[in-house]
Backbone as CSV, one residue per row, in Angstrom:
resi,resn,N_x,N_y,N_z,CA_x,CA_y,CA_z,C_x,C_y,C_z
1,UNK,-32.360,51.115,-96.607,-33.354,51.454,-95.598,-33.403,52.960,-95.385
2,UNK,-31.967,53.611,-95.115,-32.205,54.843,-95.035,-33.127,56.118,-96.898
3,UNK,-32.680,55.199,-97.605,-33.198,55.624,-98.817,-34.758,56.052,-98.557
4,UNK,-35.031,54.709,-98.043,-36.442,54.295,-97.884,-37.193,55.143,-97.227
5,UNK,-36.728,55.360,-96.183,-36.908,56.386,-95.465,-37.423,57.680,-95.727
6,UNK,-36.131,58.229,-96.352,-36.014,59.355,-96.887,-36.941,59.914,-97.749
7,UNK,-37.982,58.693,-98.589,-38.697,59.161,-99.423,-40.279,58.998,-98.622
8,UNK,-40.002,58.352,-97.590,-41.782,58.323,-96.754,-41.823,59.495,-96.137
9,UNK,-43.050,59.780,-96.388,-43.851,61.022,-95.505,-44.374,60.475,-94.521
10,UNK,-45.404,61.179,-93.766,-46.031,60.426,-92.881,-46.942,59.148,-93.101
11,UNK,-47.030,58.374,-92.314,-47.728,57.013,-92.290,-48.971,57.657,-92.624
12,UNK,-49.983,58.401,-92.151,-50.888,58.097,-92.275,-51.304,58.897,-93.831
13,UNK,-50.787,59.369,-94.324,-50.601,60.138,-95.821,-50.367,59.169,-96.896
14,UNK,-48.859,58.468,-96.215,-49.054,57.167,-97.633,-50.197,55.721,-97.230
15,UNK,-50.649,55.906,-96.242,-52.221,54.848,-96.026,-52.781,55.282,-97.049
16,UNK,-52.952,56.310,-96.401,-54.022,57.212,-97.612,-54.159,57.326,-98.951
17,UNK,-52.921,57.411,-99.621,-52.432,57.927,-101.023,-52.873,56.144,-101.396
18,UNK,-52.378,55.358,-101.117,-52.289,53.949,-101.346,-53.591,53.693,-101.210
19,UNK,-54.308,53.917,-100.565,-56.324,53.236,-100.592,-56.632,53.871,-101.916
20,UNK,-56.381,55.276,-102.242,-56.692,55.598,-103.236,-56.292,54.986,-104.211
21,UNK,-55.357,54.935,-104.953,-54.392,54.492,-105.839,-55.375,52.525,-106.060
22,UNK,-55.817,52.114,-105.007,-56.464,50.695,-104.801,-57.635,51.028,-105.100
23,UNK,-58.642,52.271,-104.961,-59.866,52.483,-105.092,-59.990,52.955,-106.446
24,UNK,-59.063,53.651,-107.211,-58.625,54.182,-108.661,-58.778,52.919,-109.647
25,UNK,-58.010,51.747,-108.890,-57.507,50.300,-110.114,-59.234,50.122,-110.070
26,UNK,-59.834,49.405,-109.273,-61.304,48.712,-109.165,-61.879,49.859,-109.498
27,UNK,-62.134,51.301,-109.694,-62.592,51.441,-110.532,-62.684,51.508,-111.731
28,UNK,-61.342,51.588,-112.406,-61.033,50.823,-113.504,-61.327,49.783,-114.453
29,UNK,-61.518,48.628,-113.165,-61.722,47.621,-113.540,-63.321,47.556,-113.878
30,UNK,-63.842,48.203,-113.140,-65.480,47.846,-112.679,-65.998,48.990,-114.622
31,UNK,-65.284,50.131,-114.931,-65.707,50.855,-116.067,-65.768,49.587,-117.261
32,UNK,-64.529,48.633,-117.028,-64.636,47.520,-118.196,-65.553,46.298,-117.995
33,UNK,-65.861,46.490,-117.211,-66.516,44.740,-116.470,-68.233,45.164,-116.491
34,UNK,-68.615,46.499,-115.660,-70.179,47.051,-115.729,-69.994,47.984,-116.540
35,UNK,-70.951,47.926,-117.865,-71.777,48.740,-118.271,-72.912,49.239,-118.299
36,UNK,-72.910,50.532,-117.892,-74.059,51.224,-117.047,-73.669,52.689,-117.021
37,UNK,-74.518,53.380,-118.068,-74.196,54.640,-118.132,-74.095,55.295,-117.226
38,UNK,-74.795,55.561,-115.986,-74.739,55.914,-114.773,-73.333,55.851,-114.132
39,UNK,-73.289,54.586,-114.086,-71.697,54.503,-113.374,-70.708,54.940,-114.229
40,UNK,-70.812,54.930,-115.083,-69.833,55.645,-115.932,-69.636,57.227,-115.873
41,UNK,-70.854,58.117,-115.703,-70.946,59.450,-115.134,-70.466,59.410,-113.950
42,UNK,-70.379,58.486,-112.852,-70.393,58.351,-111.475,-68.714,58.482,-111.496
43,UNK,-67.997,57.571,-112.066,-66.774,57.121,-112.225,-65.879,58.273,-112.338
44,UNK,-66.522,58.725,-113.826,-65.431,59.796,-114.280,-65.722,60.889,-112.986
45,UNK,-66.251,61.508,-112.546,-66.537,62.750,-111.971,-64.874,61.500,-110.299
46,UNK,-65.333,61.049,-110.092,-64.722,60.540,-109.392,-63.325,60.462,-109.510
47,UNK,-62.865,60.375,-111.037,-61.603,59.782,-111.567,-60.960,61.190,-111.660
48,UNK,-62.091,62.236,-111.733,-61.518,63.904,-111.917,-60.979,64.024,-110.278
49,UNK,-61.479,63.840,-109.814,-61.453,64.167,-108.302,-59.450,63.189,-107.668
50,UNK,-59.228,61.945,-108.259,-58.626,61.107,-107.763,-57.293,61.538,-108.514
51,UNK,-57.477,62.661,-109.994,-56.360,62.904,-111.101,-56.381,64.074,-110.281
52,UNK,-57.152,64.690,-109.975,-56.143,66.284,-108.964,-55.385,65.911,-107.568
53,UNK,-56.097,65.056,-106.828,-55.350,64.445,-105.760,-53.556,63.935,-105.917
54,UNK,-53.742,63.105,-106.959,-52.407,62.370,-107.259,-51.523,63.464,-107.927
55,UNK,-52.093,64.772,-108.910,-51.443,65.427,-109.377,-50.801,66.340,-107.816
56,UNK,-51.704,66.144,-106.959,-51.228,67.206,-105.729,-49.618,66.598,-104.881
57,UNK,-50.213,64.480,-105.140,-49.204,64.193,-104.561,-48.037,64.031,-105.213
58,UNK,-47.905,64.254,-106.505,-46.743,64.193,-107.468,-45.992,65.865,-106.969
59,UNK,-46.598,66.874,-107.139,-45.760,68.131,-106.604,-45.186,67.652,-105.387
60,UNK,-46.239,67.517,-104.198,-45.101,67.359,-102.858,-43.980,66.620,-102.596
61,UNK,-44.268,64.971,-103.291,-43.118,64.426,-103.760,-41.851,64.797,-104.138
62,UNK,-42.099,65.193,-105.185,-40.899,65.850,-106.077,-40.347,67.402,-105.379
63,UNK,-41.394,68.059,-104.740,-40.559,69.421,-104.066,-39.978,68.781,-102.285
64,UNK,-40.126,67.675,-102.149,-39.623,67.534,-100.786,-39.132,66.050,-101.007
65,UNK,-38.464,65.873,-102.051,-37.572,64.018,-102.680,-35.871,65.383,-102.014
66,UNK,-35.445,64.007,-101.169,-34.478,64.516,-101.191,-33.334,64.990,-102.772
67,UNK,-34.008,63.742,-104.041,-33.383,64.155,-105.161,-34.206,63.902,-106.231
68,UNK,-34.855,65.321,-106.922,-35.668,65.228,-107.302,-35.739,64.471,-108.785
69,UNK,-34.277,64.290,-109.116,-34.072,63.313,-110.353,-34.107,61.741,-110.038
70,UNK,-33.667,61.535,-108.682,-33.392,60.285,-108.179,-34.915,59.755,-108.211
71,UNK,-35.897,60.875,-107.879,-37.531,60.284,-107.466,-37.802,60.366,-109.108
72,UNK,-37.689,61.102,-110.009,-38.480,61.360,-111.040,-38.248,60.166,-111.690
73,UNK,-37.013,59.659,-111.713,-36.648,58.970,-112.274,-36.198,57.410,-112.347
74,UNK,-35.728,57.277,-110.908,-35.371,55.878,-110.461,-36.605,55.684,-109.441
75,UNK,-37.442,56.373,-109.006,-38.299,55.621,-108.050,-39.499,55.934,-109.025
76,UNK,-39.805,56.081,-110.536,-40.811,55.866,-111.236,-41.532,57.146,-110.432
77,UNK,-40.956,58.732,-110.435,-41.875,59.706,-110.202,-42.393,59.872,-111.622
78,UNK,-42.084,59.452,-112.946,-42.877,59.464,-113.888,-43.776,59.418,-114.213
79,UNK,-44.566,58.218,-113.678,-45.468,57.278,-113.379,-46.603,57.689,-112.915
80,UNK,-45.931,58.550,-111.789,-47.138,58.815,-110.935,-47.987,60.100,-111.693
81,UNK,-46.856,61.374,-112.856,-47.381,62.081,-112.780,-48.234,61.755,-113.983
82,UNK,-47.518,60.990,-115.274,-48.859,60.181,-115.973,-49.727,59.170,-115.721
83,UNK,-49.838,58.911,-114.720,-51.221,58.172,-113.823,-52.270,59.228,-113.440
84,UNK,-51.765,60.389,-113.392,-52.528,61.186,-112.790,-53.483,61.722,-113.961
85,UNK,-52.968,61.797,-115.108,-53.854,62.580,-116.470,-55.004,61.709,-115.908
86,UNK,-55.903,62.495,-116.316,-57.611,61.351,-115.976,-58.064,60.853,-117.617
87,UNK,-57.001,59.517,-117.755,-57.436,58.697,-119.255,-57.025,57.717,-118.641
88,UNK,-58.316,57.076,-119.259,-58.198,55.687,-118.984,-56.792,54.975,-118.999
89,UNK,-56.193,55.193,-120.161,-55.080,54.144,-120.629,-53.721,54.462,-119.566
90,UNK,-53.934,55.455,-118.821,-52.975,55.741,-118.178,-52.917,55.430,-116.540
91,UNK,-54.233,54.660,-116.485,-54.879,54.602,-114.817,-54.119,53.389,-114.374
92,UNK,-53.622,52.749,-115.219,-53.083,51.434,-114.780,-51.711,51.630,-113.957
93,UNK,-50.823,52.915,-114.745,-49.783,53.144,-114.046,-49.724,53.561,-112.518
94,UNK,-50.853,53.486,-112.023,-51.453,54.238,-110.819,-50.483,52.532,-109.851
95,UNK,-50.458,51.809,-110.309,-50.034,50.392,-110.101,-48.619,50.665,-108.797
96,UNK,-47.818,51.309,-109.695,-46.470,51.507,-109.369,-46.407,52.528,-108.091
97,UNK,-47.572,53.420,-107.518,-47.905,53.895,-106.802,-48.081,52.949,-105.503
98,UNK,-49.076,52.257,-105.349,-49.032,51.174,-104.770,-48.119,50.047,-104.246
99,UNK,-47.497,50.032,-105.369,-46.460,49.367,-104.657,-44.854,50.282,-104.073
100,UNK,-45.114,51.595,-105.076,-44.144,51.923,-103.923,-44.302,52.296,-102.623
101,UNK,-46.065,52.605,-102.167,-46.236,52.631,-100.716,-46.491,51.315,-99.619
102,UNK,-46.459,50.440,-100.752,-46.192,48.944,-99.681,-45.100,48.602,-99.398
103,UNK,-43.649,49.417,-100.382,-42.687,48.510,-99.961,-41.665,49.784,-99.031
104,UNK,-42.890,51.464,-99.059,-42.195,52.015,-97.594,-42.673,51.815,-96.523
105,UNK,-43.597,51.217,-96.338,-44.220,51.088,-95.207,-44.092,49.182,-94.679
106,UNK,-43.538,48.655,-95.696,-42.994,47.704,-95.474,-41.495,47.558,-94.876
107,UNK,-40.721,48.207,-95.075,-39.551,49.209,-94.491,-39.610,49.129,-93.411
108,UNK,-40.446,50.208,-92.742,-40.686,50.997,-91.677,-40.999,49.839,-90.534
109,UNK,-42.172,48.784,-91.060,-42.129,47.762,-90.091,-43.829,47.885,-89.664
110,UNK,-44.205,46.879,-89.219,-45.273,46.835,-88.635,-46.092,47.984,-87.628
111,UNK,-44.793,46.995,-86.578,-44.924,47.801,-85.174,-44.999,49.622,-85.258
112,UNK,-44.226,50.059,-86.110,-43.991,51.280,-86.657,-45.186,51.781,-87.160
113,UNK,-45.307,51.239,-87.592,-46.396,51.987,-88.587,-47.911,52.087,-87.749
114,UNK,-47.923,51.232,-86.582,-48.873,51.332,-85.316,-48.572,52.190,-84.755
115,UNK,-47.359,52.493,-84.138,-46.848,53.360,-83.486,-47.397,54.817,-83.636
116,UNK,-47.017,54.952,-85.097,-46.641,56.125,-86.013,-48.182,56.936,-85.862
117,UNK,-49.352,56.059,-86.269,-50.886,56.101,-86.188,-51.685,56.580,-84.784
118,UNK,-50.939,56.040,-84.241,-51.482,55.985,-82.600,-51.063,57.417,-81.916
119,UNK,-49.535,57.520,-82.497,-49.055,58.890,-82.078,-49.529,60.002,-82.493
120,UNK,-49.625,60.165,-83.813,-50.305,61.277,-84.930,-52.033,60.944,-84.798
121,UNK,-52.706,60.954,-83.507,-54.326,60.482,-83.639,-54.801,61.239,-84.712
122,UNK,-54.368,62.575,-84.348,-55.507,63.699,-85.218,-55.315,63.686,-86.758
123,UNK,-54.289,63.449,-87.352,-53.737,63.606,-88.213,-54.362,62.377,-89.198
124,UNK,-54.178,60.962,-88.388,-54.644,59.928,-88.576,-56.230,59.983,-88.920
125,UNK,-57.259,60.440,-88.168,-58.411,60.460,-87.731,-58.853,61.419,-89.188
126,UNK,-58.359,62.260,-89.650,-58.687,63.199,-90.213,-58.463,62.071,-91.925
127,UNK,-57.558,61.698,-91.478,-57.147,60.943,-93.099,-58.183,60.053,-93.646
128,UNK,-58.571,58.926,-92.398,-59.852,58.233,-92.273,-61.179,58.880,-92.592
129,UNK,-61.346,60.405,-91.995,-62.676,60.594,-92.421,-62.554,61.188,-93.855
130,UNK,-61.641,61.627,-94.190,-61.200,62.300,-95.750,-62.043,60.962,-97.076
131,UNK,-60.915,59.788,-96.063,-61.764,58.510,-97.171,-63.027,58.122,-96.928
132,UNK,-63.205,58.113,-95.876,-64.747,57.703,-95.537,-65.452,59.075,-96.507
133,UNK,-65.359,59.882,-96.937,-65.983,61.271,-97.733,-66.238,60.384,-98.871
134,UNK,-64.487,60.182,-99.573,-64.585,59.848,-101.087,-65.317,58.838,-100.884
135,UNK,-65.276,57.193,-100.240,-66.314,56.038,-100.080,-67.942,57.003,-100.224
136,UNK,-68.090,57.194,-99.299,-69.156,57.930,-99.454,-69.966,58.742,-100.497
137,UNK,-69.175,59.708,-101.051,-69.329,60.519,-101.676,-69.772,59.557,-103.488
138,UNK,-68.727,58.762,-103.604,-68.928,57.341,-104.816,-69.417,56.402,-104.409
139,UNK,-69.849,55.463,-103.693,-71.291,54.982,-103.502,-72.020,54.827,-102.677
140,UNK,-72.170,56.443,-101.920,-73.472,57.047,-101.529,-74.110,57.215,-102.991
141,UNK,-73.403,57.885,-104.171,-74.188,58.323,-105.303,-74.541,57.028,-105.620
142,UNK,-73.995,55.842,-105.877,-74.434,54.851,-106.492,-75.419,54.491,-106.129
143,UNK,-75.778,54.436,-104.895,-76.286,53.532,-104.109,-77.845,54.312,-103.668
144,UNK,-78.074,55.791,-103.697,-78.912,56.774,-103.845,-79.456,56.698,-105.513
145,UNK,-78.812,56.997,-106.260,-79.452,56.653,-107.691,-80.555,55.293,-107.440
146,UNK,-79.819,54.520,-107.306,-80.113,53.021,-107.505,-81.367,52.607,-106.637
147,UNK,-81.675,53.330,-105.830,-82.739,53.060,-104.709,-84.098,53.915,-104.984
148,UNK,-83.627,55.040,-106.073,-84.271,56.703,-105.965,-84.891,56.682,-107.470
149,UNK,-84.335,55.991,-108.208,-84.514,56.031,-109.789,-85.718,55.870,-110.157
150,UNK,-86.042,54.930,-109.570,-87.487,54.531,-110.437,-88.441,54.365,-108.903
151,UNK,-88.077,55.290,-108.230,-89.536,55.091,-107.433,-90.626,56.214,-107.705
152,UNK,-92.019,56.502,-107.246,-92.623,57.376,-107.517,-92.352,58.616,-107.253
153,UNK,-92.667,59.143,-108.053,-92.155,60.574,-107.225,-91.020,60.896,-106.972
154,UNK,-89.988,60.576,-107.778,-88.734,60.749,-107.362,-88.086,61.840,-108.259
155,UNK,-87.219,62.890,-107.596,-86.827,63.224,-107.997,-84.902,63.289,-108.047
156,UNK,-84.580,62.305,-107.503,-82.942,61.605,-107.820,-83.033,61.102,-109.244
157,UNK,-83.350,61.055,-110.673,-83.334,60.133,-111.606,-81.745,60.257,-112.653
158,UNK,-81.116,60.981,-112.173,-79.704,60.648,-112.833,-78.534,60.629,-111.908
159,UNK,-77.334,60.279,-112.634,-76.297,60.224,-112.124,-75.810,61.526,-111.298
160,UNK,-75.987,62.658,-112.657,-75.242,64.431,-112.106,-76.876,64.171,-110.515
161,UNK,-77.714,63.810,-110.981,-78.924,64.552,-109.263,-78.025,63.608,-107.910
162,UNK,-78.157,62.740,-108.497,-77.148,61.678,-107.364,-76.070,62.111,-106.621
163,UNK,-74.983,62.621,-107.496,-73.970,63.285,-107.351,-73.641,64.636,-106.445
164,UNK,-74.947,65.389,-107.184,-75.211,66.568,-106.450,-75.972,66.605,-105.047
165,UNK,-76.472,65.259,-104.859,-77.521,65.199,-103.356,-76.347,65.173,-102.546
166,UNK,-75.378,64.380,-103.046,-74.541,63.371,-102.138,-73.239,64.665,-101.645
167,UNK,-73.091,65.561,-102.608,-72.618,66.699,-102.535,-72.794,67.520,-101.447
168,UNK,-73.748,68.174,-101.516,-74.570,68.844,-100.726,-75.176,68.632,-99.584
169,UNK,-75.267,66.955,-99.146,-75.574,66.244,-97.903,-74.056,66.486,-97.107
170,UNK,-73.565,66.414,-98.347,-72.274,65.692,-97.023,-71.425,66.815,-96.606
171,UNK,-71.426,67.928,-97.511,-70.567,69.426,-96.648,-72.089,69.911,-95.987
172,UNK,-73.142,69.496,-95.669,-74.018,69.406,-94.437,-74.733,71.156,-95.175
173,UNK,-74.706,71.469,-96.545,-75.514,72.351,-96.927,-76.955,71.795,-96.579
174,UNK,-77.097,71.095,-97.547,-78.776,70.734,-97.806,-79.318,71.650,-98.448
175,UNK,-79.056,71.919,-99.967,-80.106,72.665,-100.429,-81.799,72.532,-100.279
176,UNK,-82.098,71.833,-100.533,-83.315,70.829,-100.236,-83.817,71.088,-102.205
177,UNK,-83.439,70.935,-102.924,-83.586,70.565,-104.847,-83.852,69.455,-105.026
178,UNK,-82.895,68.404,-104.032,-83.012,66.946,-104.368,-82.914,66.353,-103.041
179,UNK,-84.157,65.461,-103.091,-84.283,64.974,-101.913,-84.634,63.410,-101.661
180,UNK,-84.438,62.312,-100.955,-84.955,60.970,-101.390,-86.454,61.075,-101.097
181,UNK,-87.179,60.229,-101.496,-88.279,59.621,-101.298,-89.025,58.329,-100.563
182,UNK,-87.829,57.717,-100.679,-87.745,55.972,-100.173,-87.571,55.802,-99.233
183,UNK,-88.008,54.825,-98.006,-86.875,54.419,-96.723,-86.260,54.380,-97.042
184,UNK,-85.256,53.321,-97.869,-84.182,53.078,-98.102,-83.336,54.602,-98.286
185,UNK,-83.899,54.998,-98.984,-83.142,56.204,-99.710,-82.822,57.583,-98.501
186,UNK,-83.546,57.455,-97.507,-83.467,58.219,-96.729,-82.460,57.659,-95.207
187,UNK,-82.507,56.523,-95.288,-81.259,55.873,-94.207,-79.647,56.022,-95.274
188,UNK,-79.981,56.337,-96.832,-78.888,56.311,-96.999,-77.932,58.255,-96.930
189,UNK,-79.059,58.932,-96.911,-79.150,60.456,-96.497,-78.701,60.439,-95.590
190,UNK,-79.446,59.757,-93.946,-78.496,60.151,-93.012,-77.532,59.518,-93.029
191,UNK,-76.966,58.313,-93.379,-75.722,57.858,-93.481,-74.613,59.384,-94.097
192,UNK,-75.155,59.880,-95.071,-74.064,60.675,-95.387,-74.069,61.842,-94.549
193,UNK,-75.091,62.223,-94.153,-75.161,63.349,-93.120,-73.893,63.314,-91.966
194,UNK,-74.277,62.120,-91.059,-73.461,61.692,-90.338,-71.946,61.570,-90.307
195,UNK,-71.302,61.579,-92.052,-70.247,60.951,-92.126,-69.804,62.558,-92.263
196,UNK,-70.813,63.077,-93.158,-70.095,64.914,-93.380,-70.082,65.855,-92.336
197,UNK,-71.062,65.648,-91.000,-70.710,66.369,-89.621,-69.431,65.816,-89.499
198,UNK,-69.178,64.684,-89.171,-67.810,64.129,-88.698,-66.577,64.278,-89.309
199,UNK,-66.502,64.674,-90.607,-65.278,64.915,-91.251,-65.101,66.595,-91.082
200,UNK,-66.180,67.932,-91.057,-66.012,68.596,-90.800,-65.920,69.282,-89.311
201,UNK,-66.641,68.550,-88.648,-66.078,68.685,-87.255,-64.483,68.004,-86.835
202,UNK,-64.281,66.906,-87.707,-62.547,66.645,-87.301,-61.889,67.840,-88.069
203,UNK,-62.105,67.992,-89.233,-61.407,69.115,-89.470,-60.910,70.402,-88.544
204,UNK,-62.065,70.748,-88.204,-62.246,72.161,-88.151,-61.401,71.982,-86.629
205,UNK,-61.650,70.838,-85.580,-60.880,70.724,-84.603,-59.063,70.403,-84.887
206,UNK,-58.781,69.448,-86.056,-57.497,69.602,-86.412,-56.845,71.198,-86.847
207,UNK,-57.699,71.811,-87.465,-57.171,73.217,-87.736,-56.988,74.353,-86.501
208,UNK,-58.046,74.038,-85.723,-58.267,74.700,-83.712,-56.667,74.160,-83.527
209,UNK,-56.561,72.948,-83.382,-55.547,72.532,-82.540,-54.342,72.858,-83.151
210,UNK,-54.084,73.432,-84.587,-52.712,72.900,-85.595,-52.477,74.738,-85.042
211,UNK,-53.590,76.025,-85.346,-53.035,76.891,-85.195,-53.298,77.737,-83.698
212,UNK,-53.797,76.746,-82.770,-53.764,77.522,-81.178,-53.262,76.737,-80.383
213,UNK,-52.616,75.640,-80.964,-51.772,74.852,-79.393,-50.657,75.781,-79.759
214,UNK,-50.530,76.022,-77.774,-48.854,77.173,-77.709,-48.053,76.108,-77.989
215,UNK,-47.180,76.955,-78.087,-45.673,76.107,-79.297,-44.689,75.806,-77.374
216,UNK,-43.968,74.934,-77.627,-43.077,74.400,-76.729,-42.201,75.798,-76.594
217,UNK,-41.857,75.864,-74.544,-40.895,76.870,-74.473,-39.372,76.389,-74.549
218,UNK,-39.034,77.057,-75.050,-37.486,76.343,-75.332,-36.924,76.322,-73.833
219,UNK,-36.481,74.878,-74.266,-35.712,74.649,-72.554,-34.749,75.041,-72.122
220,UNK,-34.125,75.177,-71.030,-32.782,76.408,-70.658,-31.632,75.430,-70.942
221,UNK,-31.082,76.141,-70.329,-29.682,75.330,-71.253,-28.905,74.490,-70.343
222,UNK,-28.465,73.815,-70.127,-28.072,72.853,-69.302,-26.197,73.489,-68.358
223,UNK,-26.810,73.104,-66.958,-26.218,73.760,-66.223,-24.903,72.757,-66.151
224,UNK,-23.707,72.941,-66.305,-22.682,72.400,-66.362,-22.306,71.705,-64.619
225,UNK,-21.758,70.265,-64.228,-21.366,70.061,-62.973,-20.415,71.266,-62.381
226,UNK,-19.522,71.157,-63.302,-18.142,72.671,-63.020,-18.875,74.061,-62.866
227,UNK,-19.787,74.501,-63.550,-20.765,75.406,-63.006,-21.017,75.488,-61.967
228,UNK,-22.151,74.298,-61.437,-22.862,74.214,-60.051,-21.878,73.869,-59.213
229,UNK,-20.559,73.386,-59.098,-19.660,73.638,-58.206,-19.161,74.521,-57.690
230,UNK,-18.386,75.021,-59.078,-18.025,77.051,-58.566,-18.824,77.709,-57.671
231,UNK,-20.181,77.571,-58.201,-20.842,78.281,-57.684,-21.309,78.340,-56.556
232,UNK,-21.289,76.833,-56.082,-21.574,76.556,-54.671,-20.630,77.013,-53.164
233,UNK,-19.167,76.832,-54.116,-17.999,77.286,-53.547,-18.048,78.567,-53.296
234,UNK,-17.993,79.392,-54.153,-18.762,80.700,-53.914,-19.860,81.210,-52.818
235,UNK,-21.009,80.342,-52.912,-21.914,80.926,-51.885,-21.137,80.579,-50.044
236,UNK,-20.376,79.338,-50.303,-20.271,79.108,-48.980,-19.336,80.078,-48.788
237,UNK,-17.785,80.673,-49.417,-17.269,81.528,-48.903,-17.543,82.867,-48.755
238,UNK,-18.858,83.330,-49.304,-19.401,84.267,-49.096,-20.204,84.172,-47.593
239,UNK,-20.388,82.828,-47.591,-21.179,82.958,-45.714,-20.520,83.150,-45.147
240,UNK,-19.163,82.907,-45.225,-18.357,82.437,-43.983,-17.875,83.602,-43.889
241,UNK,-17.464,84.480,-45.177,-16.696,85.733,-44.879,-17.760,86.767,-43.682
242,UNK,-19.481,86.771,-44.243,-20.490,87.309,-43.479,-20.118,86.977,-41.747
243,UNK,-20.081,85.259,-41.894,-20.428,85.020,-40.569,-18.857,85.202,-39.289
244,UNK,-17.830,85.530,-40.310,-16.499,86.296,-39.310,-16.810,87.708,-38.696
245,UNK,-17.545,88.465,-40.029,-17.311,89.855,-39.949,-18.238,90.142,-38.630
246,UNK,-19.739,89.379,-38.423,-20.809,89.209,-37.433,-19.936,88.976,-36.010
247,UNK,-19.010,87.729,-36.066,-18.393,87.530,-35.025,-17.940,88.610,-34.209
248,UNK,-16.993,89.243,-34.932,-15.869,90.260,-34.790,-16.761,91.389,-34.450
249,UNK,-17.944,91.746,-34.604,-18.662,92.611,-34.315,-19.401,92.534,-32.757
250,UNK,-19.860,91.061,-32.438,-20.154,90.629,-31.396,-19.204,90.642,-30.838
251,UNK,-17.565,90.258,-30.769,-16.644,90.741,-29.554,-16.588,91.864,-29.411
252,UNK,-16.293,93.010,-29.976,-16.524,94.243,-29.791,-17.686,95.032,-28.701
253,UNK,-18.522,94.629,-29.159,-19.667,94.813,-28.198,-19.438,94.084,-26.520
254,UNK,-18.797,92.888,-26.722,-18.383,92.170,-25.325,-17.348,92.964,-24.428
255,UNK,-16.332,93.638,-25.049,-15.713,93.601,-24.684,-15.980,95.270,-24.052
256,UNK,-16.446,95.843,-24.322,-17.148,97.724,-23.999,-15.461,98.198,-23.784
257,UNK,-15.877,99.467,-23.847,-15.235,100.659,-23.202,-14.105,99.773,-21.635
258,UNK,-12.504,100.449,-21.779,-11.950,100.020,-20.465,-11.947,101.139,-19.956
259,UNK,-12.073,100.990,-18.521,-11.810,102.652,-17.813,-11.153,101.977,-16.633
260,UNK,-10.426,103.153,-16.026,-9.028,102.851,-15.460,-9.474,103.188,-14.038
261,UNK,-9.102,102.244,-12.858,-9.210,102.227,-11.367,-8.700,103.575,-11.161
């Protein structure tokens, strides 16, 4: 368990890494099952995007495994970093990924892993809209081609125009080059509009908050009982010595000057 541990990052990072790694296999599957040149342009540009990701999470892995032979080697860090080449024959190993983030977060526990989510909102929130991008970003294009292709006047008619609308909608440029034509095609525009304000507005507020929340003041140091005793002892014999010397001053004054009959 503590092993287990040792090799999870945050919950909402291996959610993350793991949807991917699940969104990687089915597309996989879907390159052998549909043929359709389109999706096949759609795919790879996608599969480029999913082989730099995993190559990103193979470095952090391995520079923060408590042992970087123990991960390379006994927890199949191999795996991950030839899963990551973007070839087909190697996408399958993406497998072992998956299951090693089901069986840390299987570890960790349910309740935990609610916990963990609920506590880290921003962190969480940000991971969600990251995927809601890639969903988006792969079939918004599909799904924009497919609506845009053969209507009149259209100028979406390939995969790269698809790609590039869906691009450019969603970091909220808008060149205006490629544009839909269709109802359909235009509820699926603002759909991405919507999703790319929201991932860059969580951003840009996770980055506000990561580098201007003030940092915790370090707390003082804890006052010992034997401390606050002494010390108390102290103040009282310091009154008392005050409140003799006051006395002794007030008889003096009582008592004046004697002068003799």
């Amino acid at each position: 368990m503590n092993k287990e541990r040792s090799e999870l990052k945050s919950i909402g990072y291996e959610i993350f890494i793991g949807i991917l790694s699940i969104l990687s296999i089915v597309n996989l599957v879907l390159l052998y099952v549909v043929q359709d040149r389109s999706l096949d342009t759609v795919l790879t540009v996608m599969n480029g995007i999913f082989s730099v990701i995993f190559v990103a999470d193979f470095l952090y892995r391995i520079i923060t495994a408590p042992s970087a032979g123990a991960y390379f080697f006994r927890h199949f860090g191999w795996a991950d970093l030839v899963a990551s080449v973007p070839l087909a024959q190697f996408k399958i190993l993406r497998l072992f990924r998956m299951v090693r983030v089901y069986r840390l977060l299987r570890g960790v526990g349910t309740r935990s892993v609610r916990r963990a989510l609920i506590r880290d909102r921003a962190g969480s929130s940000l991971y969600v809209l990251l995927l809601m991008g890639i969903f988006v970003l792969e079939f918004g294009s599909l799904i924009i081609l497919r609506v845009e292709q053969n209507a009149p006047g259209a100028n979406i008619t390939t995969a790269s125009d698809a790609i590039w609308y869906t691009v450019v909608t969603i970091s909220t440029v808008g060149y205006g080059d490629q544009y839909p034509v269709t109802e359909a095609g235009r509820l699926v525009g603002t759909a991405v509009i919507v999703v790319g304000v929201g991932i860059f507005g969580t951003f840009t507020g996770y980055l506000a908050n990561f580098f201007l929340s003030p940092r915790k003041k370090d707390s003082a140091p804890p006052v010992s009982a034997t401390d606050t005793s002494a010390s108390t002892v102290e103040g009282l014999r310091l009154s008392l010595e005050e409140s003799e010397a006051k006395l002794a001053e007030i008889r003096k004054l009582l008592a004046g000057p004697t002068h003799s009959g």
